[in-house]
C-alpha positions in Angstrom: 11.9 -6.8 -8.4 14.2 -8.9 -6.4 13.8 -10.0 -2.3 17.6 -9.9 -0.9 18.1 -11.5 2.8 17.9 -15.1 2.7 17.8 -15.8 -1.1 17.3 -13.5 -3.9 13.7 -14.1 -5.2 12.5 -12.4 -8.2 8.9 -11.3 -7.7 6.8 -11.7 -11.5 9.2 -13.9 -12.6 6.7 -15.5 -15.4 5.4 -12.1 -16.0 9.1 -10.6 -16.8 9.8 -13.7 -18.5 7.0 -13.8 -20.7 6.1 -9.9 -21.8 9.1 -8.4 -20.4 12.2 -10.0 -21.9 10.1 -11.9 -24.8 8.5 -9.1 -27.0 4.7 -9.1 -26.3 2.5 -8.7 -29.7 -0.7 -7.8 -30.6 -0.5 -11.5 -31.7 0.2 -12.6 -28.5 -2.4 -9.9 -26.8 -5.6 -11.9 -28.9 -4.8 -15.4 -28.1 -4.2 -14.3 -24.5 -7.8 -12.2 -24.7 -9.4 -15.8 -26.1 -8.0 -17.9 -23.1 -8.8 -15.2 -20.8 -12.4 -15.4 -21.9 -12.7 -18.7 -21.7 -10.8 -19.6 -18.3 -13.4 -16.6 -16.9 -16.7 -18.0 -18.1 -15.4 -21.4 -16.5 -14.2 -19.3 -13.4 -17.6 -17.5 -12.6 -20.1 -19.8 -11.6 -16.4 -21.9 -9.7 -15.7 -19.3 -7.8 -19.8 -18.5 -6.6 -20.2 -22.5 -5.9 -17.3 -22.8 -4.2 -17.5 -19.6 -1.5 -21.2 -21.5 -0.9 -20.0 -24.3 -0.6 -17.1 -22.6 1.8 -20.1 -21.1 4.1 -19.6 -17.5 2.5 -21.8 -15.5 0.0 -21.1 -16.0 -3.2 -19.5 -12.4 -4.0 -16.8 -13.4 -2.1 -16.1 -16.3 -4.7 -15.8 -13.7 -7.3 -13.9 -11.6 -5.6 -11.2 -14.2 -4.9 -10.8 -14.5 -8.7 -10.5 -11.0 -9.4 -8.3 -9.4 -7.3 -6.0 -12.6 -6.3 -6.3 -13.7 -9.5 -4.5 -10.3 -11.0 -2.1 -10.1 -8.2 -0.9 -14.1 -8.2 -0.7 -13.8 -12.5 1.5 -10.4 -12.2 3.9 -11.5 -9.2 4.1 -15.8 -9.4 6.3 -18.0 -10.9 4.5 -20.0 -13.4 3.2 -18.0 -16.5 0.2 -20.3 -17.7 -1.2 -20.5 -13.7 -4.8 -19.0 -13.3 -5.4 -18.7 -9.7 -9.1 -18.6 -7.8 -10.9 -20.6 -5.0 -10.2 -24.4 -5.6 -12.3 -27.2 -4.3 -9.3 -28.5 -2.1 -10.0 -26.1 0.4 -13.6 -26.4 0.9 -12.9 -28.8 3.7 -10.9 -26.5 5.5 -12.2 -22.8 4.7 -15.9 -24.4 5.9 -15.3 -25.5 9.5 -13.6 -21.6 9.8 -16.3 -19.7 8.6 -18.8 -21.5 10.5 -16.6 -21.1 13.8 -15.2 -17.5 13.2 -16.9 -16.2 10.5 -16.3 -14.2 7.4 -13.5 -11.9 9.5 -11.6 -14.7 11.0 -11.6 -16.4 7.5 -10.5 -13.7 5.9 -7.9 -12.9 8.4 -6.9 -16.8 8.4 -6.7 -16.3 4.7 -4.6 -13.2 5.3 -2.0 -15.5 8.1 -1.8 -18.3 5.0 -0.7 -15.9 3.1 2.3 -14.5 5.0 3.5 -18.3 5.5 3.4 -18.6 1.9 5.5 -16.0 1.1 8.1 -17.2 4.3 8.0 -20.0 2.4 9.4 -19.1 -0.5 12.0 -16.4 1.0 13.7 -19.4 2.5 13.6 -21.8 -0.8 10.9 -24.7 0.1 9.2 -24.7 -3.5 11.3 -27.9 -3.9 10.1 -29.8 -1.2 7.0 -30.5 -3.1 9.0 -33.3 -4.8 9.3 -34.9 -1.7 6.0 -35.7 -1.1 4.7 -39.2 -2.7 2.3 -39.4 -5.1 -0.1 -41.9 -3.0 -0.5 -39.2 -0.5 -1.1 -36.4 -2.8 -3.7 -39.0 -4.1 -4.7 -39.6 -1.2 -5.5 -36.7 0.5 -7.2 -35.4 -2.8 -9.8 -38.2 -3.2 -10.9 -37.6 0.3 -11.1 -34.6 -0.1 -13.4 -35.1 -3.2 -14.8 -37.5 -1.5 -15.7 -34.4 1.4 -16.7 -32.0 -1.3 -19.9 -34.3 -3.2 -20.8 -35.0 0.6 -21.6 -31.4 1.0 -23.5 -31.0 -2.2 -26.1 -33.8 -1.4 -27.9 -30.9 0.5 -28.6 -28.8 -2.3 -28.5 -30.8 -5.1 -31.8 -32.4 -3.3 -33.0 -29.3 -1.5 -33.0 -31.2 1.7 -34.1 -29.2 4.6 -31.0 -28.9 7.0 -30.4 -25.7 9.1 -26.5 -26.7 10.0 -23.9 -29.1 8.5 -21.9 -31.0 10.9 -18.4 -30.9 10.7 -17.8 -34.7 11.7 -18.0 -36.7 8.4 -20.6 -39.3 10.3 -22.3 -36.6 11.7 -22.9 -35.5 8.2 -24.1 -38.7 6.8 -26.3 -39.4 9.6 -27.7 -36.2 9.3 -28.4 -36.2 5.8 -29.9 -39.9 5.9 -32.3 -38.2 8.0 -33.4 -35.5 6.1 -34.0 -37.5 3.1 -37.4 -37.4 3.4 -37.7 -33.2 3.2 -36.2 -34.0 -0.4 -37.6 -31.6 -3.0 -38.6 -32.4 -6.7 -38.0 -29.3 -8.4 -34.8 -28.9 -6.9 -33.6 -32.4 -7.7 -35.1 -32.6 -11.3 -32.8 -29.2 -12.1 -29.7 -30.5 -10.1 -30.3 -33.6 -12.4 -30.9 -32.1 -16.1 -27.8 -29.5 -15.1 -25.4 -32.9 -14.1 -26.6 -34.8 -17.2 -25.8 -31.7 -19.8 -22.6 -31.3 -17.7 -21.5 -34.7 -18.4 -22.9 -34.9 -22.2 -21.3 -31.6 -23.6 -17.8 -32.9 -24.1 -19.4 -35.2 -27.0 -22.1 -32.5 -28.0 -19.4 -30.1 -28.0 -16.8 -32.4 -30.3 -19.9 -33.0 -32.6 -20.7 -29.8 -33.6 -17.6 -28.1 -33.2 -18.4 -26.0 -30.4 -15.0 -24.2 -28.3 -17.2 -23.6 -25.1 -16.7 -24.7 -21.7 -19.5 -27.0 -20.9 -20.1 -24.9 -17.0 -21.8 -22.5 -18.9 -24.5 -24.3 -20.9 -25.1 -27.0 -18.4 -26.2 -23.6 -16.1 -28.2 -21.7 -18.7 -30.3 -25.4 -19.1 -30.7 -25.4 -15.3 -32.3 -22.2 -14.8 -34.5 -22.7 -18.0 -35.7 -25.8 -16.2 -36.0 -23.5 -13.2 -38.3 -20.7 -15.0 -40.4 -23.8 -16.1 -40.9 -25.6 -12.8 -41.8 -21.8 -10.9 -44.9 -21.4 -13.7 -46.2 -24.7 -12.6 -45.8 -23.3 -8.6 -42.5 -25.3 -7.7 -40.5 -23.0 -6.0 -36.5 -24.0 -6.4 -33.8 -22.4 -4.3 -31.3 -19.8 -6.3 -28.6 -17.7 -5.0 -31.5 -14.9 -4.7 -33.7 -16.6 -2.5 -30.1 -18.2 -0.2 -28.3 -15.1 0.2 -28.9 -11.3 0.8 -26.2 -8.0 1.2 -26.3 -5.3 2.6 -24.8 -2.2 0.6 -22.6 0.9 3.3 -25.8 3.1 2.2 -27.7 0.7 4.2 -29.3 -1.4 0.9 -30.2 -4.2 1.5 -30.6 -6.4 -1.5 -31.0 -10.1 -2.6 -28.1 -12.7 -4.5 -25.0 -10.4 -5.6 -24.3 -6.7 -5.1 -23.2 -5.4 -8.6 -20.6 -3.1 -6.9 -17.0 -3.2 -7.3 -15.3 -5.4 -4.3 -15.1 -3.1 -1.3 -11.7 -2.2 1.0 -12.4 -3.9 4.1 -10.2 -4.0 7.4 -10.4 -8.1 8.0 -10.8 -7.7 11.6 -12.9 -4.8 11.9 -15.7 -6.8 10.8 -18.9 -7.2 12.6 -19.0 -10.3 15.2 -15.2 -10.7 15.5 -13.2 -10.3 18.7 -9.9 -10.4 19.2 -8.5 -12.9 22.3 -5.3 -14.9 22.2 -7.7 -18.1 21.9 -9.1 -17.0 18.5 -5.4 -16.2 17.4 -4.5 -19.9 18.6 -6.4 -21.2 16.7 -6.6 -19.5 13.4 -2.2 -20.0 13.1 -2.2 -23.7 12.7 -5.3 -23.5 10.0 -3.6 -21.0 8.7 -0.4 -23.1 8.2 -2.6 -25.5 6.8 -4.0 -23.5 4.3 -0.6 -22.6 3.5 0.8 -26.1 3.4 -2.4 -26.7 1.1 -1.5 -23.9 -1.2 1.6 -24.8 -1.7 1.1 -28.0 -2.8 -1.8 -27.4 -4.9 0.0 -24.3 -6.6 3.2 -26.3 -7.5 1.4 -29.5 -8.4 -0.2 -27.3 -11.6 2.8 -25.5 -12.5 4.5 -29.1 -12.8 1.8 -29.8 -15.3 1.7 -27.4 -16.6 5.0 -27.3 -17.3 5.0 -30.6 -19.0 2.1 -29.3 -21.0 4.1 -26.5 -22.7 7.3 -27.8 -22.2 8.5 -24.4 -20.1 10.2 -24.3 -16.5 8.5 -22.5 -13.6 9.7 -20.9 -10.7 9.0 -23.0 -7.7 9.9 -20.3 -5.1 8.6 -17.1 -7.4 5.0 -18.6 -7.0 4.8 -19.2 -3.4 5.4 -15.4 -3.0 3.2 -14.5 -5.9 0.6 -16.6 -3.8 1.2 -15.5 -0.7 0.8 -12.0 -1.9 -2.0 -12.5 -3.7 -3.8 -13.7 -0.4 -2.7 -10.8 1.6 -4.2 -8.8 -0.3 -7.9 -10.6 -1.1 -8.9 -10.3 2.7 -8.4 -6.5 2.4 -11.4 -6.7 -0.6 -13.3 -9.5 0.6 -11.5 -12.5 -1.0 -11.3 -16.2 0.7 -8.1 -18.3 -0.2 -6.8 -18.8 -3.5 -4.3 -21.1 -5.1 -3.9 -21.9 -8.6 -6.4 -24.3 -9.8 -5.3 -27.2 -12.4 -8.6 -27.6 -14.3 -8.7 -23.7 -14.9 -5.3 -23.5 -15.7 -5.0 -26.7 -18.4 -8.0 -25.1 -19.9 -5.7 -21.6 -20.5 -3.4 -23.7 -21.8 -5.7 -25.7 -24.0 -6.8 -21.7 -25.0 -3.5 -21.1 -26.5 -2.6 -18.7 -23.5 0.9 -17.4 -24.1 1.6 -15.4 -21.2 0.4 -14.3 -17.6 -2.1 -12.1 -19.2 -4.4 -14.2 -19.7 -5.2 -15.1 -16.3 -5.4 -10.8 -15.9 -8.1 -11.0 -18.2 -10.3 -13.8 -16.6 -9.9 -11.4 -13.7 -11.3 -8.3 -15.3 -13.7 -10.6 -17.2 -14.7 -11.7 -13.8 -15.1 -8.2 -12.9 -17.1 -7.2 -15.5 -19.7 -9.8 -14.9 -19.9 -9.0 -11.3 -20.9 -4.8 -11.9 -22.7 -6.0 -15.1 -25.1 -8.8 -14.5 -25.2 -9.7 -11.0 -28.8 -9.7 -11.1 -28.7 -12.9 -14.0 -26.2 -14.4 -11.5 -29.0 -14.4 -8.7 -31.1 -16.6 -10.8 -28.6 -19.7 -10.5 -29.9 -22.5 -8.7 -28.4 -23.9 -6.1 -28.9 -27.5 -7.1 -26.9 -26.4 -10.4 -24.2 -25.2 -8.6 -23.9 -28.5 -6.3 -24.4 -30.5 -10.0 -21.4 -28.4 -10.7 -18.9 -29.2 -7.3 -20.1 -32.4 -8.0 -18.2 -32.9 -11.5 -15.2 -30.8 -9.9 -15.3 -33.4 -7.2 -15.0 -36.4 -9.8 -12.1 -35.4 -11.6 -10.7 -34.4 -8.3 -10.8 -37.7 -7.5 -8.7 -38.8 -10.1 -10.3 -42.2 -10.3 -8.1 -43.2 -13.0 -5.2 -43.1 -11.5 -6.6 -44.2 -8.0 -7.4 -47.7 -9.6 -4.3 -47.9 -11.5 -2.2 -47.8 -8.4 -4.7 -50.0 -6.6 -3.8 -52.7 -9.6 -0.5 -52.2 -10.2 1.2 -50.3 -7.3 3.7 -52.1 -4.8 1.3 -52.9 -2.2 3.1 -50.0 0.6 1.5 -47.5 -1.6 -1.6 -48.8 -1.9 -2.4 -48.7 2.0 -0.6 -44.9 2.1 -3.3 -43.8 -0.8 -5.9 -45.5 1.3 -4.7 -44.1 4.8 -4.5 -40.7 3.9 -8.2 -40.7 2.2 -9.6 -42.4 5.5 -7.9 -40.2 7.3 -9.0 -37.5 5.1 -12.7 -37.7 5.1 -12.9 -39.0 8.9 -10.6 -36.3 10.5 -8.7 -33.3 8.3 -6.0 -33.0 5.7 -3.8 -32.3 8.2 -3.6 -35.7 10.1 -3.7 -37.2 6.5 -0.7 -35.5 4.7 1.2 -35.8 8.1 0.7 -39.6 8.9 0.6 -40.3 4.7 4.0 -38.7 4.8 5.4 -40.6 7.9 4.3 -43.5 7.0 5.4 -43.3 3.9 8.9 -42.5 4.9 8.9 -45.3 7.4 8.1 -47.8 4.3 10.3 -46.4 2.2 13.1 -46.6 4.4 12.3 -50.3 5.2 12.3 -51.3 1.5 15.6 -49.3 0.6 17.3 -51.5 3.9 16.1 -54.7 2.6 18.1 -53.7 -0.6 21.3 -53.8 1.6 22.8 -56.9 1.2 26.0 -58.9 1.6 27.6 -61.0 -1.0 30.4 -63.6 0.3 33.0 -63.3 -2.5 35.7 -66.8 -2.8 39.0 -66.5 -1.5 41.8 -69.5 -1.4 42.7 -68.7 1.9 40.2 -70.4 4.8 41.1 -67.8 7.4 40.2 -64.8 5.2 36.1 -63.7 5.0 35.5 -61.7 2.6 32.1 -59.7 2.1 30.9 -57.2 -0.3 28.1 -55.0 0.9 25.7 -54.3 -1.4 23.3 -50.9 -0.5 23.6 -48.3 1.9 24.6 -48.5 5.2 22.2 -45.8 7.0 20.4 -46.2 10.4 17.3 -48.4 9.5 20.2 -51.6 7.8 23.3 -51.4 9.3 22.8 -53.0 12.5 21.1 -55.7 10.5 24.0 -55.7 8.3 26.7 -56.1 11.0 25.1 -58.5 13.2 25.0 -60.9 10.1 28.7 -60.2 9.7 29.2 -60.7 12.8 27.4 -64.5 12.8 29.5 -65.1 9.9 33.1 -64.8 11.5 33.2 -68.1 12.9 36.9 -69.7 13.1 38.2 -66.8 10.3 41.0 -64.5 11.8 40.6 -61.9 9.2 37.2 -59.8 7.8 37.4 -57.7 4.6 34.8 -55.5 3.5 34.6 -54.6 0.1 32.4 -50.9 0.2 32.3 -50.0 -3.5 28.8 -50.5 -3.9 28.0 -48.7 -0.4 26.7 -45.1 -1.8 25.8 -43.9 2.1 27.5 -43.8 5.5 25.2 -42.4 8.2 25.5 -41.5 11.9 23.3 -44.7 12.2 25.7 -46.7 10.1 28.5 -45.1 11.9 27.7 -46.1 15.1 26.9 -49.6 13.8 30.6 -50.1 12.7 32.0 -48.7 15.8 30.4 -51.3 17.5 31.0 -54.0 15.3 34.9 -53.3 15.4 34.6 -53.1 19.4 33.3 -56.7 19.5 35.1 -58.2 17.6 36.8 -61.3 19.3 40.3 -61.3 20.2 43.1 -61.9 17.4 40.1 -61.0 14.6 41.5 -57.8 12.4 38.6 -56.0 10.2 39.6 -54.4 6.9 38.1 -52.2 4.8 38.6 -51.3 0.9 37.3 -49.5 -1.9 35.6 -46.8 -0.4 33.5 -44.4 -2.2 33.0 -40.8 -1.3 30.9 -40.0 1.2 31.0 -43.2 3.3 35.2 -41.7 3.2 34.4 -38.4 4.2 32.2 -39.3 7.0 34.7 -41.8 8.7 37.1 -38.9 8.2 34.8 -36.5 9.9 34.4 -39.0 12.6 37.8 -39.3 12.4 38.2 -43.2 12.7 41.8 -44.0 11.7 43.8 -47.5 11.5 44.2 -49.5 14.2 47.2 -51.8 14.2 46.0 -55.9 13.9 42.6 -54.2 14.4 41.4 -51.6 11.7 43.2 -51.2 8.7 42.3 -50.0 5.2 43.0 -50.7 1.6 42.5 -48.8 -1.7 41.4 -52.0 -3.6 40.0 -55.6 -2.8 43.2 -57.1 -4.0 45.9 -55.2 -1.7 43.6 -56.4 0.8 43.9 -59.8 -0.2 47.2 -59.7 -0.9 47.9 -58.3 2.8 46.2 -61.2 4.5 48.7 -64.2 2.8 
């Protein structure tokens, strides 16, 4: 299926690619069944920790992966992408449902998802090249940074009716809760983290293809079960969170019911008023822009993983439609998530089918044993966020630019985690991407230089100019020229090397030929293409004993004897 207007987009590009136009096996089917399996047992207690942690139920979690999980696999662009909630937007989907609710997040969900697919109708998958890898690294180590903030509430079963949304706030308000810190709670947080971080080696040791979420959550509520038969009472999805079913039920932790169509903004507790609508477009631009990002971030590695191309502008629809549609069953925002999605890879995935089947696994556990999942404790699920928040942080690569970086980079990374944790994403991708700009533009003008080439006749200057002559070094450039005319009657300006000609550069020279001193003639050779076409455009032509131009340095040279 193929959007015409703007662009012609092909909707399920992976998917056609993969099982349409490559034949799809019974091979291909079980390899795809065994990643599907695995990417959903790491997906299921993901997607409950991180609605929690979003200020939802958990259901909503699971829903995410089902139903925008199907739709994103069988109308994106990149056929190993397994899409879900991601840690990324805690930060932002928090704040939301704490302000508006479960309705105006869904229905902020819902506005992302339109932008997406605008998006990619007008061809901006690209532009994720643009942005710099120390505010990408930025932005995502304070957001980790944000996340394992929020999970020092649960992970110690500290007693705190409301997080803050300011950072400080939240520090200063968890310093002074330390005290209501509970044993139980902390002791399975702890044994949950510990087998979390040992199961890589227990796993290599005996040979065992499991993902370690599952394990490290079957110890914690063992160690739960224990503590309640010596009277410590530990907080579990159950005892957090209740439902309500539309035949009046009311019931404790997860409702084993298929995910439910729901009208976003029919909800309960949601009004309508143009102040609401103000200010659920610019989060859910954000949300968007966040998407985006994170989306086309994995498919680039996954990309390099399997050595395949995605399509950049494919999956920003397939994203956008898959959250259009989650609201309508109860879904929060989804993007594709890189851990889940090197793990399908890693699962010998071999198609888009594979994140299909996480979805119905997803959706089998959810009408099948809901009732185990409300025996999870909460301090295992924070022990959990807590790990995704590490390798969120990519510490690794963090230090390595810190060491080895040019030192502009190092204080974007750092700026745009400050700003980060202390404010939003927002303010950080927009001043890490400014500033960033500004830097690079200042180190590509110290590049432009000039070179003073010999010549046997004293009356002659000639320059080469080395670099591009845009806004930010060309009126350094001239005015140096200009110092250097002295008691010579003639300039020559060898461009060869001068790649760009901008407005800025433009009006630079314009300038530089209008002051130049009486009975002083400017010439210019060896122009390459664009600097040519824009002086045409501008349509600056010879001016006798003025402004004249050569096809080589040596017609010039031989012009001026």
């Amino acid at each position: 299926m193929k959007l015409y207007g703007l662009t012609n987009v092909t909707i399920g590009s992976a998917f056609i690619a993969a099982c349409i136009k490559t034949p799809y096996t019974l091979h291909r089917f079980c390899k795809d069944l065994i990643a599907g399996i695995t990417v959903g047992i790491i997906a299921i207690p993901l997607a409950m920790a991180l609605a929690i942690a979003s200020g939802v139920p958990p259901q909503h979690g699971l829903y995410t992966a089902i139903i925008a999980g199907l739709v994103i696999a069988l109308t994106g662009g990149s056929r190993f992408s397994v899409s879900g909630p991601t840690a990324a937007f805690v930060v932002i989907l928090y704040p939301v449902s704490m302000q508006f609710g479960l309705s105006g997040l869904l229905i902020a969900t819902l506005l992302s998802g339109i932008f997406l697919v605008l998006m990619g109708i007008i061809r901006l998958g690209r532009l994720i090249e643009y942005i710099p890898l120390p505010v990408v690294l930025g932005f995502t180590s304070g957001i980790a940074i944000t996340i394992a903030t929020m999970q020092i509430k649960d992970f110690f079963g500290l007693t705190l009716d409301h997080m803050p949304e300011n950072y400080i706030a939240k520090i200063t308000a968890l310093a002074t809760t330390l005290p209501t810190i509970q044993f139980a709670d902390t002791l399975v947080g702890l044994v949950t983290l510990i087998m979390l971080l040992i199961w890589p080696k227990i796993s290599t040791a005996f040979r065992i293809h499991l993902p370690g979420h599952l394990p490290a959550l079957i110890i914690g509520v063992l160690v739960m079960l224990l503590l309640n038969n010596f009277g410590y009472q530990v907080a579990t999805i159950g005892s957090r969170f209740s439902y309500t079913l539309s035949d009046d039920t009311v019931g404790h932790g997860i409702p084993a019911v298929l995910p439910q169509f729901v009208i976003p903004w029919q909800l309960s507790g949601f009004e309508w008023s143009w102040a609401t609508l103000s200010a659920l477009i610019p989060i859910s631009l954000t949300m968007a822009m966040l998407c985006a990002i994170e989306s086309l971030l994995c498919a680039v590695v996954l990309d390099e993983m399997t050595h395949t191309k995605h399509n950049s502008n494919g999956e920003l629809i397939g994203q956008g439609l898959g959250n259009i549609v989650a609201p309508f069953f109860g879904g929060i925002s989804a993007t594709a998530a890189i851990a889940r999605s090197a793990a399908n890879v890693k699962a010998s995935a071999t198609s888009p089918i594979a994140a299909v089947l996480h979805a119905v696994l997803v959706l089998i556990v959810l009408i099948g044993f809901a009732p185990i999942l409300s025996y999870i404790p909460l301090s295992a699920m924070a022990a959990l966020l807590l790990i995704v928040a590490w390798n969120m942080s990519a510490v690794q690569r963090v230090i390595y630019i810190l060491k080895r970086a040019p030192t502009d980079d190092i204080i974007v990374m750092l700026i745009c985690a400050s700003l980060t944790v202390l404010f939003d994403m927002v303010i950080a991708i927009t001043v890490g991407i400014v500033l960033a700009s500004i830097l690079f533009m200042r180190r590509i003008a110290r590049m432009t230089r000039l070179i003073e080439l010999n010549t046997t006749n004293l009356t002659t200057l000639v320059l080469r100019i080395n670099g591009p002559l845009f806004f930010a070094a060309a009126e350094r450039t001239f005015s140096e020229i200009y110092k250097k005319i002295n008691h010579h009657r003639h300039i020559v300006l060898q461009w060869d090397a001068v790649s760009i000609l901008d407005a800025g550069g433009l009006n630079a020279l314009i300038h530089f030929i209008n002051e130049l001193p009486e009975g002083v003639d400017l010439s210019i050779c060896e122009l390459q293409f664009q600097p040519l076409k824009t002086l045409a455009r501008a349509k600056i032509v010879p001016i006798p004993q003025k402004l004249l131009f050569y096809s080589t340095l040596d017609e010039a040279l031989k012009d001026k004897n």
